[in-house]
C-alpha positions in Angstrom: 0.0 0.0 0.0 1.3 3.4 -1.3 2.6 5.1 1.6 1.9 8.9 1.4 -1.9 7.5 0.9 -1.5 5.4 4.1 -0.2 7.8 6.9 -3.4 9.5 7.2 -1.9 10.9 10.4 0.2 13.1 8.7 -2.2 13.7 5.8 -2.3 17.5 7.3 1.2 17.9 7.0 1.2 16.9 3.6 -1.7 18.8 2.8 0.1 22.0 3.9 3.1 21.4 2.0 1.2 20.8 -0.8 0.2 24.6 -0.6 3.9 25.6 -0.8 4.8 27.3 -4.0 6.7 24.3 -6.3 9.7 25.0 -7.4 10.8 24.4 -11.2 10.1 20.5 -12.4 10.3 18.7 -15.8 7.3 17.7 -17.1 6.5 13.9 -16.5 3.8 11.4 -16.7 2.4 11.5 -13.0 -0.9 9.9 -11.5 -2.2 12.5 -8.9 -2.7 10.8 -5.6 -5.1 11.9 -3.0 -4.3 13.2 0.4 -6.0 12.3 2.9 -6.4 15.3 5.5 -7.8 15.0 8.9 -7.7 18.0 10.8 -5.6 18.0 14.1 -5.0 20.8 15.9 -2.4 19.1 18.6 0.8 21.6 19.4 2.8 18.1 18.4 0.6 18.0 15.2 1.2 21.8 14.7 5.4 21.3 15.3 5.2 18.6 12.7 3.5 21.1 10.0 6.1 23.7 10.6 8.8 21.2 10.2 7.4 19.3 7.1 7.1 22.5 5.5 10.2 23.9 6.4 12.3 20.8 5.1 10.2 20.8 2.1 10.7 24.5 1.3 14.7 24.3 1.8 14.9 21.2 -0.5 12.6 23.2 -3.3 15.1 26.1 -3.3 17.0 26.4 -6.4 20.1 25.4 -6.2 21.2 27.9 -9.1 21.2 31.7 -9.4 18.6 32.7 -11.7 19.7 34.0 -14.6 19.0 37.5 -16.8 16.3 37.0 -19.7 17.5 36.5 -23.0 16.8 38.9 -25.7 13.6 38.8 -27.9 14.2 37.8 -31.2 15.1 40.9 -34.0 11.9 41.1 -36.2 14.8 39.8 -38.9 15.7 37.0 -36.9 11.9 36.2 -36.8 11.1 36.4 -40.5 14.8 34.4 -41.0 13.1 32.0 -38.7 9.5 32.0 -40.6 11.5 31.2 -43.9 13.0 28.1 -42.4 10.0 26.9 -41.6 8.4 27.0 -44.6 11.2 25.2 -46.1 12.0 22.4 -43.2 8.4 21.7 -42.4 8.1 18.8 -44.8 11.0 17.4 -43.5 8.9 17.0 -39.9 6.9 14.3 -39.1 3.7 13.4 -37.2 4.5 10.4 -35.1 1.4 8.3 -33.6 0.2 5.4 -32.2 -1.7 3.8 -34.7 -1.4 1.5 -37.9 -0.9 3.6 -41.2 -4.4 2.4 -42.4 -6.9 3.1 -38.9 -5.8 6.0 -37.4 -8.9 7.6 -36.9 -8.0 7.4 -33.1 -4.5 7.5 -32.5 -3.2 5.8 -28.6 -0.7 8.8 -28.9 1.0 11.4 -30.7 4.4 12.8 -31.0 7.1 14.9 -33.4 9.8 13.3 -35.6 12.6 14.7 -38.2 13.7 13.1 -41.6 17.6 13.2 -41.9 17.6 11.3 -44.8 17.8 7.9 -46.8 14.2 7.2 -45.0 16.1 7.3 -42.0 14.2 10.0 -38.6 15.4 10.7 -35.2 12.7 11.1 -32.5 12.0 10.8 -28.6 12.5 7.4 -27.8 9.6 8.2 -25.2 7.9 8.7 -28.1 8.3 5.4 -29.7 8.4 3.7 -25.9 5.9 1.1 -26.0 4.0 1.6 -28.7 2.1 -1.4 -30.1 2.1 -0.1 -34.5 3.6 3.5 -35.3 2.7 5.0 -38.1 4.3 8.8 -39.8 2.2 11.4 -41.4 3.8 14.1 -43.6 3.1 17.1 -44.6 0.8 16.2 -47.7 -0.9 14.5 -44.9 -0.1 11.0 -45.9 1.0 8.3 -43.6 3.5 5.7 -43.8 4.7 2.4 -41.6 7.2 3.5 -39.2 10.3 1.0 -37.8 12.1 1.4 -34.8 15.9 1.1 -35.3 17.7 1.6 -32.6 17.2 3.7 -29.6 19.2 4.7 -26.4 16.6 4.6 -23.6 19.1 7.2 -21.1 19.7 9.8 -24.0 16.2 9.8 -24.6 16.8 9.5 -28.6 15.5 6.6 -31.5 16.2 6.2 -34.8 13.2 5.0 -36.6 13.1 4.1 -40.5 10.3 5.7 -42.7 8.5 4.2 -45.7 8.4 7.9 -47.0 9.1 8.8 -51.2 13.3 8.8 -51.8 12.6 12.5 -53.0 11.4 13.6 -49.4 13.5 16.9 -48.0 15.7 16.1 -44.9 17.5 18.1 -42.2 21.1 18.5 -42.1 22.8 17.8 -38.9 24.6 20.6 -37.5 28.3 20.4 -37.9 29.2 21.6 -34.0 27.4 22.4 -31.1 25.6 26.0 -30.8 25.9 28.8 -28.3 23.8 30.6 -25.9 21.9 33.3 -27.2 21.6 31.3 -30.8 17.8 31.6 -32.5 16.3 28.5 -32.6 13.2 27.1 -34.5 11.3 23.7 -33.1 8.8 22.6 -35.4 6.2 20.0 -33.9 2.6 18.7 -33.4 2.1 19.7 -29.9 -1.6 21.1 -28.2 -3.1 19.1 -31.5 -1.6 21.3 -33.5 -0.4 19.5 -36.8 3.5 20.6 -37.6 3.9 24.2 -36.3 6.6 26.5 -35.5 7.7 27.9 -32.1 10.5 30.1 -31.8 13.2 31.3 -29.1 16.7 31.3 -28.1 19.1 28.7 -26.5 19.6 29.6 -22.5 21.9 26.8 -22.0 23.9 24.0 -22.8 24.6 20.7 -20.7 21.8 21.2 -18.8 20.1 18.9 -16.4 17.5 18.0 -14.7 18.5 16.7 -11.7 17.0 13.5 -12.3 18.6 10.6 -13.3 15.9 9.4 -15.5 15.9 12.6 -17.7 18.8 12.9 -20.2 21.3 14.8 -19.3 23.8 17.5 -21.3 20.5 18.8 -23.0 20.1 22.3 -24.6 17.9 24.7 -22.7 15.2 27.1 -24.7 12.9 29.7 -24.1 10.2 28.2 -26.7 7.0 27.4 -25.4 6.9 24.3 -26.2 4.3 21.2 -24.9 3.2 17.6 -24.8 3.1 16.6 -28.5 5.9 18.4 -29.1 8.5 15.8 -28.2 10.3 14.2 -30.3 11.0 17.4 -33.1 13.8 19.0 -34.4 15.1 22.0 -32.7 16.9 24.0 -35.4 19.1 26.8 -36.3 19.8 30.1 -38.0 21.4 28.1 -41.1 18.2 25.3 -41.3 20.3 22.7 -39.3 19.0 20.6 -36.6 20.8 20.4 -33.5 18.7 19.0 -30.9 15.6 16.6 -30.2 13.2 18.1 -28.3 13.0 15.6 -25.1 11.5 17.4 -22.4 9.7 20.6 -20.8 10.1 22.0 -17.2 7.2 24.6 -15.4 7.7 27.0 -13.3 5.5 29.8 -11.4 3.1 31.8 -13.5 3.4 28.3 -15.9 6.3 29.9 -17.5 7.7 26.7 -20.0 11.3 25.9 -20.5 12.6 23.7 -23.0 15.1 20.4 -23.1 16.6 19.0 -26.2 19.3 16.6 -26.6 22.3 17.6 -29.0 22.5 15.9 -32.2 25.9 16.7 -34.7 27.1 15.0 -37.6 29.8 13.4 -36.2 27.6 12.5 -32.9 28.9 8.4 -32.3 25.3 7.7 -31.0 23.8 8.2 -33.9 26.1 5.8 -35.7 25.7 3.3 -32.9 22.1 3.7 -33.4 22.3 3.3 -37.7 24.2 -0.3 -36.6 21.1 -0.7 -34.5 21.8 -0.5 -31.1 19.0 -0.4 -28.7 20.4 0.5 -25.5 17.6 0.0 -22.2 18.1 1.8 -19.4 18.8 -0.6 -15.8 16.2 -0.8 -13.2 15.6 -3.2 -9.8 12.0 -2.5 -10.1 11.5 0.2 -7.0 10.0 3.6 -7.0 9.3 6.7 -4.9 5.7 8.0 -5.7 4.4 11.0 -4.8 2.5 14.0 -6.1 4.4 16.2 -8.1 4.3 18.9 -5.6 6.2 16.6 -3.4 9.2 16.2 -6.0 11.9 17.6 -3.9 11.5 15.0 -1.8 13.2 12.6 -4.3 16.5 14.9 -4.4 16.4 15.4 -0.4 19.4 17.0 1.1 21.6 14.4 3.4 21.3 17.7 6.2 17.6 17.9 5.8 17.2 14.1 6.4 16.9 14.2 9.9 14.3 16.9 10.4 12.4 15.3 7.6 12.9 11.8 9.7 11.2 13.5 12.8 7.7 13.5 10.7 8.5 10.4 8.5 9.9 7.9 11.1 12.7 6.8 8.6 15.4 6.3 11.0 18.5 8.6 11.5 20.5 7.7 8.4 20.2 9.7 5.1 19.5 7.2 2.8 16.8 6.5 -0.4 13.1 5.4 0.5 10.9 4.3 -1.7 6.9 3.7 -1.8 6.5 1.4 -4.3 7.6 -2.2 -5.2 6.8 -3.7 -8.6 5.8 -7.3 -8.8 8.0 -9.6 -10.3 10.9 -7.6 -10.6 14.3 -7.8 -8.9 13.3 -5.6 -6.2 10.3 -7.9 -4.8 12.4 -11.2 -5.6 15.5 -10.0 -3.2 12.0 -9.1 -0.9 13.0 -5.5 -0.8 10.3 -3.5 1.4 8.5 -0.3 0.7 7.5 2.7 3.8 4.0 1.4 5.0 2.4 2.8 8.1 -0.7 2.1 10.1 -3.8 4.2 10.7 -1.9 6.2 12.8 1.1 7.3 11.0 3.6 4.8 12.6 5.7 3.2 10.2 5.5 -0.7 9.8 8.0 -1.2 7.0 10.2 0.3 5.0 13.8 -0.3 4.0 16.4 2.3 3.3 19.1 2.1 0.8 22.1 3.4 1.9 24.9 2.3 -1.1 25.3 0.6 -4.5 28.2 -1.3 -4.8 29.6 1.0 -2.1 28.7 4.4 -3.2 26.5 6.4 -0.9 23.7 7.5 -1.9 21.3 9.8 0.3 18.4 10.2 -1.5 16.0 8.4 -3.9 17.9 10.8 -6.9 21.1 9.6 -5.7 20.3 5.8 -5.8 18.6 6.4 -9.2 21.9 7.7 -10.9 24.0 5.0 -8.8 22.0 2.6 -10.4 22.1 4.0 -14.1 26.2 3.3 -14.1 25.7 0.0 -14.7 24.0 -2.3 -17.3 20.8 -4.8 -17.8 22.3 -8.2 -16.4 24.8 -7.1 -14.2 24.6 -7.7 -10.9 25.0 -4.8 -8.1 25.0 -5.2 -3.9 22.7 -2.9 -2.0 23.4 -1.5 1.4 19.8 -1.2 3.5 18.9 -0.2 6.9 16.1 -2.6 7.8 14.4 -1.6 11.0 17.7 -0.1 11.9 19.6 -3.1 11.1 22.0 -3.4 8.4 22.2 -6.0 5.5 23.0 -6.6 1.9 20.9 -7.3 -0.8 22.3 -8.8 -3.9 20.3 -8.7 -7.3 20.4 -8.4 -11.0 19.6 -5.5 -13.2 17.0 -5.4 -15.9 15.9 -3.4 -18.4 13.5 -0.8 -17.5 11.0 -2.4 -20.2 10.6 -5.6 -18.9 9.1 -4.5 -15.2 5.7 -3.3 -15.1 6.3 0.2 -12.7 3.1 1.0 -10.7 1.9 4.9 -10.1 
């Protein structure tokens, strides 16, 4: 049983951090879980609101400076951009989940770019999962799509399209851009079919402080949304230098843009042509909570303790986790998720301290721990079980092969 839904003694607290303002987040597929909220008015149940919000507002404080806006784009930098699109947007592709011939009602719908010889790069969380894809140019016609290769941590595929050999294509850029650069995404995001957004790069090597997000991304100021994914981001001289993987929102729902870097010369790309397809490890456990709650997965080592005094996790920083999936390598080695009982006591719940003997304090921290190894290798996991210490021994998978419950 999913523990933020089971201490319903400390449904309060959660409630009222729930109110505090969230910090910047990516984007990410979340089921919104209810809170159950009985009100207590005890000076013990009043200590532990104060300190549940206070740990929660110190780990949602940005841990970077903010930085000056860019500058608008030059109404000649706009109309440069307007030309581009005109010329690259039948190049871009409409990705969905559907066979080319019924696609009245499509399971889901994302962006893709030719690069030629039939060949298109996309989001491989576009392509994730997908039972029959399907491509729809510009003309509006749609054509069988097949998945290539893929590199689940970079968040890019290579898919193959069954498009005309006289189809336009996007050059690659030949090096990496700068900040400040104008950029052009074209994509099929809101339901919009293929449009333009424009901005300017804010950043390069960015990340998202997640270990299942991609990292050394480039940051933009286009608005871009769900749908989205998957399209080129381009620039000034019509090349494409990023896949657009990712959006974060902040107060006032102000949108900022991820996009992994693509080059010519870029060896993944050629790994992917050989057709690599490269899964991302898991054990199979996972730390669910509402996305207002996300700080909690990154929390600091010096807030653990404070954080402890409301959670009852013990006194060493370490990463708990809510949810086991069955059948994975998590509930075979019997790992335990955070339970409590009707009144907020916890019952179970173990905390991973290492991986293979690297500390890891958090739920972020086990996450990237975990991602420096491979499906099929085996790893050793430090956990505190009711205060006790053992060692749990298991096996990677890949993240495809274990059902993960939200």
């Amino acid at each position: 049983m999913n523990a933020v839904r089971t201490a319903a003694a400390r449904g309060l607290i959660l409630t009222a951090a729930l109110l505090l303002a969230a910090p910047t987040a990516p984007a990410q597929p979340a089921a919104f879980q209810s809170i159950p909220a009985p009100l207590q008015t005890s000076q013990k149940q009043a200590l532990q609101d104060q300190t549940a919000q206070s740990v929660l507002a110190q780990a949602a404080s940005p841990s970077t400076p903010q930085r000056a806006a860019p500058a608008p784009l030059s109404a000649a930098e706009t109309a440069a951009l307007r030309a581009l699109y005109q010329k690259l947007r039948p190049a871009t592709l409409r990705i969905e989940d559907c066979p080319p011939n019924d696609c009245s009602d499509p399971n889901g719908v994302g962006s893709a770019f030719l690069i030629g010889d039939g060949y298109a790069l996309t989001a491989y969380h576009v392509v994730k999962g997908a039972r029959t894809l399907s491509a729809q140019t510009l003309d509006r016609k749609r054509y069988a799509v097949q998945i290539v290769g893929f590199d689940d941590q970079s968040d890019v595929a290579l898919i193959r399209v069954n498009v005309p050999a006289n189809t336009p294509f996007f050059p690659l850029a030949a090096a990496r851009p700068a900040v400040g650069d104008a950029a052009l995404a074209i994509g099929n995001g809101g339901g919009e079919f293929l449009t333009l957004k424009t901005g300017r790069l804010t950043g390069l090597d960015s990340d998202a402080g997640r270990a299942d997000f991609p990292p050394g991304t480039l940051e933009l100021n286009a608005q871009l949304v769900p749908g989205d994914s998957g399209g080129p981001v381009i620039n000034a001289r019509g090349e494409a230098i990023g896949v657009v993987s990712y959006i974060s929102v902040s107060r006032g729902n102000r949108i900022t843009s991820y996009a992994v870097p693509v080059t010519r010369t870029d060896p993944r790309l050629a790994e992917l042509r050989r057709g690599v397809k490269r899964e991302a490890p898991i054990i199979g456990i996972t730390l669910n909570l509402p996305p207002e709650l996300s700080p909690v997965t990154a929390l600091p080592a010096e807030n653990f303790a404070e954080f402890s005094r409301v959670f009852d996790l013990g006194t060493t920083p370490g990463a708990f986790f809510t949810d086991v999936s069955p059948g994975s390598p998590a509930a075979r080695a019997g790992l335990q998720p955070l339970d409590y009982d009707a009144d907020g006591n916890r019952t179970s719940g173990d905390i991973v301290t290492a991986v293979n003997g690297q500390r890891v304090t958090n739920f972020s921290d086990f996450q990237y721990a975990v991602r420096r190894y491979q499906p099929g290798q085996t790893i050793t996991l430090s956990v505190l079980r009711a205060d006790k210490p053992i060692e749990v021994k298991l096996t990677l998978v890949a993240r495809s092969t274990v059902r993960v419950r939200n």
